[in-house]
N, C-alpha and C positions, 0 to 999 in steps of 0.2 A: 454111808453118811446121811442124817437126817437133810431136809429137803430143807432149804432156809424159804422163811413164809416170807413175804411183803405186806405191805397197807400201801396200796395208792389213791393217792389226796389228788382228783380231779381228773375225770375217765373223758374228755373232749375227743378228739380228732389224735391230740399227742399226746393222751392218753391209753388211749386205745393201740396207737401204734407199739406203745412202752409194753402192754399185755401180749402184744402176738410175739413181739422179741422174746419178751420173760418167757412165753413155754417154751420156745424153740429151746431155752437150756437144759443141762440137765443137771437137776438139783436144786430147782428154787420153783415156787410157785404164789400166785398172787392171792393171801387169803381172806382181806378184807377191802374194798373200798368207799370211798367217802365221793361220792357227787351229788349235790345238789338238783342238777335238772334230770329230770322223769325220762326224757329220752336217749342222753347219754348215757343213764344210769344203764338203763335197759341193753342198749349197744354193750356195755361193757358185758353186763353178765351175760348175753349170748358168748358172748369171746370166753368167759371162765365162769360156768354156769356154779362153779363148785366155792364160789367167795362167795363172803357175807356182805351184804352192803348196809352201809351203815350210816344213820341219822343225820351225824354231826360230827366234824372234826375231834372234837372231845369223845366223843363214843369209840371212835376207832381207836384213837390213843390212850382209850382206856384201857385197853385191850393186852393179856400178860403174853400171846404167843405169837408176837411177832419180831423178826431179825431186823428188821432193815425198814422202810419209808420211801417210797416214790413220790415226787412233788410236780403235778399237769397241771396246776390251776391257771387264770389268766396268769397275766405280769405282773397286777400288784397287790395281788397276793401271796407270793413268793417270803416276803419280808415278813410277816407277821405271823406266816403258819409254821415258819422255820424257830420266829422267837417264843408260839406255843410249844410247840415241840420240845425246846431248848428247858422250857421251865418246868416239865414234868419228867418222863425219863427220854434220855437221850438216844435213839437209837441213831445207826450208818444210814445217813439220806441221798438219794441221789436227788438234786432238785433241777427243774429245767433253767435253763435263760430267759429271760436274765433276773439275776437276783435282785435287784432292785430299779425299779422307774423315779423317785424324785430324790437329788441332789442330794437334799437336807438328809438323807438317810443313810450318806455313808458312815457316819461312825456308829451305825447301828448293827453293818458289817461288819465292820471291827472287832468291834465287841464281841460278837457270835464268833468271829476267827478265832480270838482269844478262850473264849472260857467255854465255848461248845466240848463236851465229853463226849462225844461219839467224833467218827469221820463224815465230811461232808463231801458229796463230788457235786462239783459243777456239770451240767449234761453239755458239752459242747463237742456235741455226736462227728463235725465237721471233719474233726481231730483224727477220725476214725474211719472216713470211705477210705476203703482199701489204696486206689490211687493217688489221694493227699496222704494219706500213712506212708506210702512210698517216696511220696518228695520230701518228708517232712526228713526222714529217713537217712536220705541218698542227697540234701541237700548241698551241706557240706563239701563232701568227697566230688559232684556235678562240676559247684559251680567254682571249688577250689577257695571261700570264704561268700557270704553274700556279703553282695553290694545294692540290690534292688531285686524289692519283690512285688508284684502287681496279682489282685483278684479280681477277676471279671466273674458279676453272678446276673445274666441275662434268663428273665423266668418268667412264670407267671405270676400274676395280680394275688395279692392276700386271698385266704378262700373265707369263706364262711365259717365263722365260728356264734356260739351260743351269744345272745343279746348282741350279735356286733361289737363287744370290745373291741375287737382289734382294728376298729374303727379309725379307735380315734388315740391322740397324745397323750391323752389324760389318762388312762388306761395300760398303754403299751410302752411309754418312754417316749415314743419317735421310730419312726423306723429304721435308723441310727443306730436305736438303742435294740430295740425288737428283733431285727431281723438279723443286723451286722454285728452284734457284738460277737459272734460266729466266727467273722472276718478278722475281728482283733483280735479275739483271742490266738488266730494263726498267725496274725503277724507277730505278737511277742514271741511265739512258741520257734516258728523260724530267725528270724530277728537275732533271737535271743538276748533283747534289751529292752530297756523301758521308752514308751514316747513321752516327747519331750513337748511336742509341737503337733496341731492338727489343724488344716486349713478343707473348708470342704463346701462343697456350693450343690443344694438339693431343691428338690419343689414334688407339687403332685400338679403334675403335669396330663394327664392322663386316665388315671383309676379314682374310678368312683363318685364322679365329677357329680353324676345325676342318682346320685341314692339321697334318697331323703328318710334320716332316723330318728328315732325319741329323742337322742341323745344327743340332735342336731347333727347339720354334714359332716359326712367321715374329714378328719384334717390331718390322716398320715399319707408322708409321702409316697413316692413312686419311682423315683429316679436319684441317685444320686455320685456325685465323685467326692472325692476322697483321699488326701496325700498325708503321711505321717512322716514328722523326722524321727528317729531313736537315738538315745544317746551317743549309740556306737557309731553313727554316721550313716547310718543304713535310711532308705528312701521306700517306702511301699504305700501302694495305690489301691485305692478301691472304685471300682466303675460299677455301681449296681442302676439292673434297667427290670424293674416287675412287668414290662408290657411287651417284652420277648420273647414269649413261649412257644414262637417256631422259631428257634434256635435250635441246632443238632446237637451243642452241649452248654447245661445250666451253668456248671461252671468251670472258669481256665483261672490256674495256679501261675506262674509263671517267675520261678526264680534263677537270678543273674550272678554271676561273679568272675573273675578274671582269669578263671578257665573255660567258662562254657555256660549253658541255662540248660535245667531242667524243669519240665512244665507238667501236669498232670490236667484233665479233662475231663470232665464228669458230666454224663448225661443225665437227666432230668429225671422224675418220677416215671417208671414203668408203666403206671397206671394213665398218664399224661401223655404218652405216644401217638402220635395220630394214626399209624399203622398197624399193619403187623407187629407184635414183640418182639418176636424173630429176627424184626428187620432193623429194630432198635439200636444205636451207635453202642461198643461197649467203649469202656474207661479205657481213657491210656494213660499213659507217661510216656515221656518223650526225654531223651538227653541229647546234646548239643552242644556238642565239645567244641571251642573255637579251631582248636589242631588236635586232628584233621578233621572239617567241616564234613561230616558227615553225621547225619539227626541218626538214633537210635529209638525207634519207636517198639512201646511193648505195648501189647491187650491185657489190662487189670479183672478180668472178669470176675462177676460176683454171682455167689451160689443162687439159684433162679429163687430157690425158697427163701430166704432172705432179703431180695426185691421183692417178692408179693409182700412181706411183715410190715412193711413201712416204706418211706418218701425220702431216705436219706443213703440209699446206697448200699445199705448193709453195714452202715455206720451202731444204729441204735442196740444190734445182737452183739456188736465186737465190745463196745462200753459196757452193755449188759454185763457181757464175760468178767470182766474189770471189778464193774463191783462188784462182780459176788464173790470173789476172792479178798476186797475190803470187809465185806458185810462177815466172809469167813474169819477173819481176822489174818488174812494171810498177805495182806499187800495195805497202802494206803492211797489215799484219792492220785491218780496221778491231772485232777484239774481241783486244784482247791477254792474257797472261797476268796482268796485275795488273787488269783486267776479271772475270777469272776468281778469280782470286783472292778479288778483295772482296762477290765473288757468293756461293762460299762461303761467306766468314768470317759472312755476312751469313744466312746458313742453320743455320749453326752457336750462331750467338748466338740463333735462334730455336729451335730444340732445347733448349738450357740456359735458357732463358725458361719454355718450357712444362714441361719437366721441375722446376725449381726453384720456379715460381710468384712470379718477379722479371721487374723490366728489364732488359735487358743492355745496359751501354753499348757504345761502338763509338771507337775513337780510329785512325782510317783510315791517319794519318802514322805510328802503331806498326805497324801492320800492314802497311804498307809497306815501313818502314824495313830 
């Protein structure tokens, strides 16, 4: 079977992770990319010295021998490179989170849901560490229906990316939007309903206090909680703390229902360890039957080479997998853009919650429509 090619639009940090996934397959290779700065550029083609790099977004998409499209660039470029894309040929995109930063631009989603001619995946890698695959899984059948679900993601501080976008709101959404739309996409996905309601109280409390940038002080936060209603009656929480990073796991899952909780655990980027690797926590899941009150704990472990490719677990080579079975024509996105979408919007009412000191409701069928 021929090798399906790629073009990846923006080789940063989570670009670059996307290249060491992509080889680890077999049967797709990355053969063009589009980055603007000089020294990510450079980073990538060490990673795949055998791609072409190319000028301009329109250069690369000039281009007749490619299958598929990866999308790294910041946030809010996501919108606009998906709608060049859209109006020349269409190829299968995987694009990252989140698909759009301001308001005014969801029926610009819309739209692309609607008349886009190729398959688009949302990259919402989260979906995919081995031990949230396992609750996502085993929820049901654990907890005998959900009735409440909570995420705890205690980490470190945003890292350094190209010009500091990720600085700042203007840029990134919020980090609401940036970081947790991750989070809601799990809660629908568990859930299995739409929210209705979002109350949530955040600050930056901590990170980044004394940077001073061109583009003025960083104004993303750092800290935030987080409560969603769904229409099914269902309750789930979000506790995010960026100034955590000696915690033994980045993140805890924890879903309830009226047989029992099962919880999954995830430790933090390998690379991030203070110790030994060796001596590193691995993943678990956990079930916890009400009767009889004894916890079932398992070790999720992830292939060692798959932790070095990236910062998500082993999540970003199991998606990879994913799409290239879309890109083959053999399956379709299992995260599409109105997935995406409602993950946003769903980030954005929690921003206006905490900034305002309200509820926000949520009418999903508008948001759609």
């Amino acid at each position: 079977m021929r090798r399906a090619r790629y073009g990846l639009i923006g080789s940063g940090m989570m670009g670059q992770e996307h290249l060491r996934n992509i080889a680890l397959l077999n049967g797709a290779e990355v053969a063009a990319i589009y980055e603007p700065d000089t020294a990510m550029q450079a980073m990538a083609l060490a990673l795949v010295p055998g791609a072409t790099p190319e000028g301009s977004l329109t250069a690369l998409l000039a281009r007749d021998d490619l299958d598929g499209l990866v999308i790294a660039s910041p946030n809010d470029c996501h919108l606009a490179q998906l709608e060049q894309i859209a109006a020349g040929r269409p190829l299968p995109v995987l694009v990252e989170k989140p698909l759009f930063t301001d308001p005014a631009d969801r029926p610009r989603i819309v739209r692309l849901a609607r008349t886009y001619a190729a398959p688009i995946w949302v990259a919402m890698e989260y979906r995919y560490m081995p031990p949230v695959a396992a609750v996502i899984a085993e929820a049901e059948a654990a907890t005998g229906g959900v009735r409440m679900l909570s995420i705890r993601e205690h980490r470190f501080p945003f890292l350094h990316k190209v010009g500091h976008w990720n600085r700042h709101n203007s840029r990134t959404g919020g980090t609401l939007v940036e970081k947790c739309c991750h989070f809601f996409d799990l809660m629908r996905l568990i859930v299995g309903a739409e929210p209705v309601r979002v109350m949530a109280s955040g600050s930056q409390a901590v990170n980044h206090l004394d940077e001073t940038l061109r583009d003025g002080p960083p104004d993303i936060w750092d800290n935030a909680f987080v409560i969603v209603d769904f229409a099914n009656g269902v309750r789930a929480m979000l506790d995010l703390c960026m100034f955590a990073e000696g915690s033994e796991f980045q993140e805890e899952i924890s879903v309830v229902g009226p047989l029992g909780k099962i919880e999954a655990k995830v430790p933090g980027p390998l690379r991030f360890w203070p110790g030994d690797p060796a001596q590193a926590p691995l993943p678990l899941v956990i079930r916890s039957p009400r009767f009889p009150k004894a916890p079932i704990v398992r070790q999720v472990p992830v292939d060692p080479a798959l932790l070095a490719a990236g910062d998500h677990n082993g999540a970003t080579f199991y998606q990879h997998q994913r799409f290239l079975d879309v890109v083959r024509g053999n399956s379709q996105p299992e995260v599409g853009l109105l997935d995406g979408l409602m993950a946003v919007v769903m980030g954005q009412a929690a921003q206006v919650s905490a900034q305002e000191g309200r509820a926000v409701s949520i009418d999903a069928d508008a948001v759609m429509a």
